[in-house]
Structures are given as structure tokens and as C-alpha cells.
C-alpha positions in Angstrom: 47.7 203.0 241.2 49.1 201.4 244.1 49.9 197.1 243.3 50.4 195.7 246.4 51.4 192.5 245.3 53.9 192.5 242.1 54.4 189.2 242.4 51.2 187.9 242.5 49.8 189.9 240.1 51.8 190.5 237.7 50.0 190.0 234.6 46.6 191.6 235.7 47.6 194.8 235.2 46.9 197.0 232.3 49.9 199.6 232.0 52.5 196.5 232.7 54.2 195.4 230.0 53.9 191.6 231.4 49.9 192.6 231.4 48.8 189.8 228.0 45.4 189.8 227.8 43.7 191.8 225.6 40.3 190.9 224.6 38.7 194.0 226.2 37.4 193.0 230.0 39.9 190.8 231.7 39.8 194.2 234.1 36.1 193.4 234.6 37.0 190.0 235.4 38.9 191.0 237.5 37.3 193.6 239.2 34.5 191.0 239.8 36.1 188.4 241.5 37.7 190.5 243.5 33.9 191.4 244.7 32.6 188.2 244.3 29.4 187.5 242.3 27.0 186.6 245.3 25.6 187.6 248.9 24.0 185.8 251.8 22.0 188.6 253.6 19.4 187.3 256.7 15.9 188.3 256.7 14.7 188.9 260.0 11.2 190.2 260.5 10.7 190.9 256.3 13.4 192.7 256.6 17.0 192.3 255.1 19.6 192.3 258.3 21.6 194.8 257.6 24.3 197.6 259.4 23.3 201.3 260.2 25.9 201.9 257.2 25.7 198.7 255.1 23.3 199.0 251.7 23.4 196.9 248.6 24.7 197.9 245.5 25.2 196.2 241.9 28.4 196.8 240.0 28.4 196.7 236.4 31.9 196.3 235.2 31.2 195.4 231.4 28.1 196.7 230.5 25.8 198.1 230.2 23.8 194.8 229.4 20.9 192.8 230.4 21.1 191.4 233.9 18.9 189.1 235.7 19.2 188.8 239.3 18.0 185.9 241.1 16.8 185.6 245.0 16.4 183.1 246.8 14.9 182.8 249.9 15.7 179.4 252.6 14.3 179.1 255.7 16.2 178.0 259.2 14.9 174.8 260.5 
């Protein structure tokens, strides 16, 4: 593991001995905001407006659990 950023982050990780939390998915915290939790992807012609290499993909990072994913759909005016 490579920390880029001692300073900063410190405390976030595991095999520090300043790392103090404990309560079994600060790492999936983490890991998601790091990500975010959201997307804005245009529709253009039904279809989702993506790159030749760009897909969409849903990381679990303390699961497995029930998820619900919401859409929502605005148009330009």
C-alpha cells in the first residue's frame, strides 16, 4: 500500500498505529466517499451517454445487503 498523503490521512488507515476506529467498516466508509455515492449520466436518444470504454458498476464495500437503487430521470428545458 502506497499513502500518498501521511498527513492528511493519518488516521484512516488500518495497519497505522494512529488508525482508531474500530467498529468494523470505517474502510467502507471510506472507500465510498472516496467514489462518491451518486452519478449524473445524459440520456440521449434512450440511451445512457456514455464512452467507448466507460460502463457502470456498483460497489459493495460492506455487504452483502439489501440495496435499493433509485433513478431519476429530468428533462432539459
Amino acid at each position: 500500500m502506497v499513502i500518498t498523503s501521511r498527513t492528511r490521512n493519518r488516521h484512516t488507515y488500518p495497519d497505522l498505529p494512529e488508525y482508531q476506529h474500530a467498529e468494523g467498516n470505517s474502510t467502507a466508509h471510506l472507500k465510498s466517499s472516496t467514489l462518491g455515492v451518486s452519478e449524473t449520466i445524459m440520456l440521449v436518444g434512450g440511451n445512457l451517454l456514455l464512452g467507448t470504454w466507460q460502463d457502470i458498476y456498483f460497489c459493495e464495500f460492506d455487504g452483502p445487503r439489501n440495496r435499493h437503487f433509485y433513478v431519476r430521470i429530468t428533462e432539459e428545458k
